[in-house]
VEXDREN-2710 file (C-alpha; in Angstrom, 1 decimal):
% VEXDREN-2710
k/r/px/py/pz
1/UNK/120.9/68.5/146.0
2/UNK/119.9/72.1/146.6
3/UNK/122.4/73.1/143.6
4/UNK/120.5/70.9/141.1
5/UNK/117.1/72.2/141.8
6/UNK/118.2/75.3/141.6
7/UNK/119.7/74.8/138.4
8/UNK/116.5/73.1/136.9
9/UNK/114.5/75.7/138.9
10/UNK/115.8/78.4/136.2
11/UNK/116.2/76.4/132.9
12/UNK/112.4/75.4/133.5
13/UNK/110.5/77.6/130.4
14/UNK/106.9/77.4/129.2
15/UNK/104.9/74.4/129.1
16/UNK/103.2/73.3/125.3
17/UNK/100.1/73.7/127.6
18/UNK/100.8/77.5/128.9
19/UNK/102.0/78.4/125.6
20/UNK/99.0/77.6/123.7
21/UNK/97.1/78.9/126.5
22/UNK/98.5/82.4/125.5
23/UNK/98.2/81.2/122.0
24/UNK/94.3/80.7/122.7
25/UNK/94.2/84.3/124.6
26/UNK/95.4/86.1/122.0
27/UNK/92.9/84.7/119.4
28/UNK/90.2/85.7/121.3
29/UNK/91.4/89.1/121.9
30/UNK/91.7/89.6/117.7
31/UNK/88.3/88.1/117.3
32/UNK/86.9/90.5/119.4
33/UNK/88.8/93.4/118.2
34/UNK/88.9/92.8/114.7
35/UNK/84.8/93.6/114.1
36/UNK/85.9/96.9/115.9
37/UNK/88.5/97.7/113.5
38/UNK/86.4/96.9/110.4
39/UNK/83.4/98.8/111.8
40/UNK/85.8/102.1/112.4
41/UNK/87.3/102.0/108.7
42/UNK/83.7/101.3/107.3
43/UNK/83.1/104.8/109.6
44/UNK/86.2/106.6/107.6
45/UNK/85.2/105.6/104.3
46/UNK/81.1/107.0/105.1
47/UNK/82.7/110.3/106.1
48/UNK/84.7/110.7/103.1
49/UNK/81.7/109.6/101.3
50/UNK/79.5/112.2/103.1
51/UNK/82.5/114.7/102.8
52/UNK/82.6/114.4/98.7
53/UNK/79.1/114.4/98.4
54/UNK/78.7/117.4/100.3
55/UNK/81.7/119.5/98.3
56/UNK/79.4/118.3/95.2
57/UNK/76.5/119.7/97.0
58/UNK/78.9/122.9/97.1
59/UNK/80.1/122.8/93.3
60/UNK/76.4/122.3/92.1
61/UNK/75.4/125.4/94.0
62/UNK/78.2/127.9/92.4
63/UNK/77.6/126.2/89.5
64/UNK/74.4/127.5/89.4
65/UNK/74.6/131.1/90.7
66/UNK/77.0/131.3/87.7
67/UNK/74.6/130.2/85.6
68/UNK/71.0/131.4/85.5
69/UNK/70.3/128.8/88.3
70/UNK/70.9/125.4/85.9
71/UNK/72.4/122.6/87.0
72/UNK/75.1/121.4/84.9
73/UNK/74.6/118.9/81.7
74/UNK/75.4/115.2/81.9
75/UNK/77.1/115.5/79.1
76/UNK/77.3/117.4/75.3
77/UNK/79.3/116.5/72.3
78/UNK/77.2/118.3/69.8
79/UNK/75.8/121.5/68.7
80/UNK/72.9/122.2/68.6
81/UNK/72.5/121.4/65.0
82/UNK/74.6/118.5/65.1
83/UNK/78.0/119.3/64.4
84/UNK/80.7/118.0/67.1
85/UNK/81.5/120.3/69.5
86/UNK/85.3/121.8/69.2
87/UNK/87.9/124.3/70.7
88/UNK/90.5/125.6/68.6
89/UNK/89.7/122.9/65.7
90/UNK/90.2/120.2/68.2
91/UNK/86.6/117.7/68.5
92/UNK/85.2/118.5/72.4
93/UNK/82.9/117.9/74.2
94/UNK/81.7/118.8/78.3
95/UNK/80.7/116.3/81.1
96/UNK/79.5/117.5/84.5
97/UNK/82.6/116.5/86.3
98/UNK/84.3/118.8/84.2
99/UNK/81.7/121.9/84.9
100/UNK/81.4/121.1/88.7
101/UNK/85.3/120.8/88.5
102/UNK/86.0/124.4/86.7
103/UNK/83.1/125.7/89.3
104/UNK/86.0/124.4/92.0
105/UNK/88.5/126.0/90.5
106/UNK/88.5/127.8/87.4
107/UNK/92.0/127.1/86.3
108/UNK/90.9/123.9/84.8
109/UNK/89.1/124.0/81.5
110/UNK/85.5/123.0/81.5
111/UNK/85.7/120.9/78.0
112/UNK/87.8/118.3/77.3
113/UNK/90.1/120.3/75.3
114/UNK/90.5/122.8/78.1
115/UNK/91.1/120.1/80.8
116/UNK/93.5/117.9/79.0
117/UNK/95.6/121.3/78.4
118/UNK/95.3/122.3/82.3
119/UNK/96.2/119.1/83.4
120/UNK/92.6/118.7/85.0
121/UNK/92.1/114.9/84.2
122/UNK/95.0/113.9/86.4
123/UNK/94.3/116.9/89.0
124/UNK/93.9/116.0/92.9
125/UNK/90.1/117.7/92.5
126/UNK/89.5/115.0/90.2
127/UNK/89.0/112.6/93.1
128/UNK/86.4/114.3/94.9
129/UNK/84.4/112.5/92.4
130/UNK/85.6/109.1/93.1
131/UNK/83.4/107.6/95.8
132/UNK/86.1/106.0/98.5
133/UNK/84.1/102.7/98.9
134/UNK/84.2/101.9/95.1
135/UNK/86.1/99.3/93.8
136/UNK/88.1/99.6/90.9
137/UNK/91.0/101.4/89.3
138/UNK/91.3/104.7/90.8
139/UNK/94.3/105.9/89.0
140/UNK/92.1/104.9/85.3
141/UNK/89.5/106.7/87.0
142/UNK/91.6/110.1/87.2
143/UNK/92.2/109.9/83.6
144/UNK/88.9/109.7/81.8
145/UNK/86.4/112.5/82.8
146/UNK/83.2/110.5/82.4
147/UNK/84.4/107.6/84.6
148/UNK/83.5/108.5/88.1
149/UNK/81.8/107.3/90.7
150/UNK/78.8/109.2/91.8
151/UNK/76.6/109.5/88.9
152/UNK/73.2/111.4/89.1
153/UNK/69.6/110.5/87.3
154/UNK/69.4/111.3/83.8
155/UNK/66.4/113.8/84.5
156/UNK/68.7/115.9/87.1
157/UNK/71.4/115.4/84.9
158/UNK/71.0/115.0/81.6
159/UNK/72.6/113.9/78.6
160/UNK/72.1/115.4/75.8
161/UNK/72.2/114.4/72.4
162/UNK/71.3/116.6/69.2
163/UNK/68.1/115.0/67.1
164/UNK/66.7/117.1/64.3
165/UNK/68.2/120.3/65.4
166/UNK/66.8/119.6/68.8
167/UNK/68.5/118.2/71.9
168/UNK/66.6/114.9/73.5
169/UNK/67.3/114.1/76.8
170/UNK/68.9/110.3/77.1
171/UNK/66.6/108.1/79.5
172/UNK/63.5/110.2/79.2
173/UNK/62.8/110.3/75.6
END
């Protein structure tokens, strides 16, 4: 008799109650740790965000000791008196990604010309601009220099259009 309750003793394994009884213990364990996990990615993705905006901060700043103290233009695809912009006969133009990005590092061209020669549309710089919490298609993003994330007021940064031999600024008339 002692053999078969021994032998039962050791084949004996969980219980459907003690198993979902761990089952039950490990739910609550991920319900209270998964707020945690969220809150601490949210975290990352702010510091980035603070991180980019303060290399812009940077950018804007030797931007402008370069340049008589002016921040850069939204954007220009015309001279002055109208005609497009070019580079070597090729139609450009400028954005402020572009100038903040050449202020970075002057090996990328700081027209549209200049950067699709250098390779600065597709360059890891490019997504400093990219805001880490945005949604959309990031690698698109690295390819066109006017889609970015972090855009700026018209009046801080304009964009220019030629009217009459005068530029107006866009959103302020």
């Amino acid at each position: 008799m002692s053999e078969l309750s021994e032998r039962n003793r050791l084949r004996r394994g969980f219980t459907l109650v003690e198993l979902l009884v761990v089952i039950g213990i490990i739910a609550i364990l991920m319900a209270i740790l998964l707020p945690a996990v969220n809150r601490s990615r949210m975290q990352a993705t702010l510091i980035q965000c603070q991180s980019n905006l303060r290399q812009l901060g940077v950018a804007l700043v030797l931007y402008a000791g370069t340049n008589k103290d002016q921040l850069p233009l939204g954007f220009v695809s015309r001279n002055l008196d109208g005609t497009p912009m070019t580079v070597n006969g090729a139609n450009s133009g400028t954005h402020w990604v572009l100038l903040l990005q050449t202020a970075l590092n002057s090996k990328y061209g700081d027209n549209w010309v200049g950067s699709a020669q250098t390779g600065g549309e597709i360059a890891k710089l490019r997504e400093l601009f990219l805001c880490p919490d945005a949604p959309g298609d990031r690698a698109l993003a690295l390819n066109h220099s006017a889609t970015t994330s972090y855009l700026c007021h018209p009046v801080l940064m304009p964009f220019l259009y030629p009217n009459g031999g005068v530029y107006e600024w866009f959103g302020t008339g």
